[in-house]
C-alpha positions in Angstrom: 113.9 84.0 139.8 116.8 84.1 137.4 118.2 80.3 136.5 121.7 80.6 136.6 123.9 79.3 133.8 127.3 77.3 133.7 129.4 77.6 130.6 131.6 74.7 129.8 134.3 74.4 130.1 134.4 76.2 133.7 135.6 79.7 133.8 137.8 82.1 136.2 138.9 85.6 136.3 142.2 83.6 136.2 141.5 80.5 134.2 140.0 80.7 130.9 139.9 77.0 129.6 138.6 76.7 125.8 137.3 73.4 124.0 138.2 73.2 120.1 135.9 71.4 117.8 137.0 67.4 118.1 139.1 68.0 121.0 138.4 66.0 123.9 136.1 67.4 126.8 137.2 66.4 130.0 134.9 65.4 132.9 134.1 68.0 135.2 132.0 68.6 138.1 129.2 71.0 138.9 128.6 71.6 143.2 125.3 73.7 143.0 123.5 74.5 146.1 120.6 72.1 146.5 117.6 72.5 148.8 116.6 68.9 147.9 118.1 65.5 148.3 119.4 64.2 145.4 119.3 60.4 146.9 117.4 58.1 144.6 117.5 61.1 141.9 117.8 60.7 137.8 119.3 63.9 136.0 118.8 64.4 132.1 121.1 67.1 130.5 119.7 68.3 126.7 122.1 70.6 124.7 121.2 72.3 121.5 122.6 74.3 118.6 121.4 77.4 117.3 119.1 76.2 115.3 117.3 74.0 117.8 118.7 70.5 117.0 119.4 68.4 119.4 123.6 68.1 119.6 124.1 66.4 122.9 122.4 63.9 125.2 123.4 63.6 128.8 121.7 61.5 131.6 122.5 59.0 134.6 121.1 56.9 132.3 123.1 56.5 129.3 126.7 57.0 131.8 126.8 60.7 130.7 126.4 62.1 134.5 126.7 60.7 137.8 125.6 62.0 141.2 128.3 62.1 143.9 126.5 63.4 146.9 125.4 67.0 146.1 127.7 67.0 143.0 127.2 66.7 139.4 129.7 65.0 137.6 129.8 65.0 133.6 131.8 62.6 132.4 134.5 62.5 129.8 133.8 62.8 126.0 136.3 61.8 123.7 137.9 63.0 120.7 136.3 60.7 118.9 132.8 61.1 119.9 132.4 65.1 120.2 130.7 65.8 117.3 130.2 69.6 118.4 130.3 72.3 115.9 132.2 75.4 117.1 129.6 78.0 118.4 128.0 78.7 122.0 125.4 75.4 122.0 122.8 75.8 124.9 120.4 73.6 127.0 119.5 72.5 130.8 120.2 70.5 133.6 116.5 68.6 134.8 116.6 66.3 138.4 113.9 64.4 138.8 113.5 63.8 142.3 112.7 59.8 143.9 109.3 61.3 145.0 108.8 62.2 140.9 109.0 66.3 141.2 111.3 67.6 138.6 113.8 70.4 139.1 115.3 72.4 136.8 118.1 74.3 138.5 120.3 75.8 135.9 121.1 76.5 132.0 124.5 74.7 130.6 126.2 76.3 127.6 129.1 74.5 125.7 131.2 77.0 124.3 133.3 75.4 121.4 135.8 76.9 119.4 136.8 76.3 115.4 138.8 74.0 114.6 141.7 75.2 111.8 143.9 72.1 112.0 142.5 69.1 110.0 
């Protein structure tokens, strides 16, 4: 089974969105089919650089995703707090279920571009 991938921000064949280093990422949201019920669930989200550090730290825990029905919701991070280097960063999406099984449905990857303007 091949785990499919979302790359922030969200592309189209008609919209192609791009984040700059220190710019502001808006929320979005992330409807992916689910065989399971999300009710009760906790999600963590881990993205990392190319060299394997840890960059970003996402979970219904610290406020960084919600769960609106079948949706996954990322909120906002501001200018202020996106530390992200420009490069493709890469990492995971992990529910874990109110009976305790985790799920790991797809891949994230945060594409951010350099920043020239200081």
């Amino acid at each position: 089974m091949i785990v499919p991938t979302y790359t922030i921000p969200p592309q189209s064949e008609e919209y192609k969105p791009f984040i700059k280093e220190g710019d502001t990422i808006y929320e979005f949201t992330i409807t992916a089919s689910a065989d399971f019920d999300l009710t009760g669930a906790s999600v963590n989200c881990q993205i990392y650089d190319k060299d394997g550090r840890l960059v970003l730290d996402l979970s219904t825990d610290n406020g960084g995703l919600s769960l609106e029905g079948q949706s996954l919701k990322f909120t906002e991070i501001s200018a202020s707090d996106n530390k992200l280097q420009s490069g493709t960063h890469k990492g995971d999406v992990q529910y874990t279920l109110s009976n305790g099984e985790v799920i790991t449905p797809f891949n994230i990857e945060y594409v951010i571009q350099k920043e020239y303007t200081i």
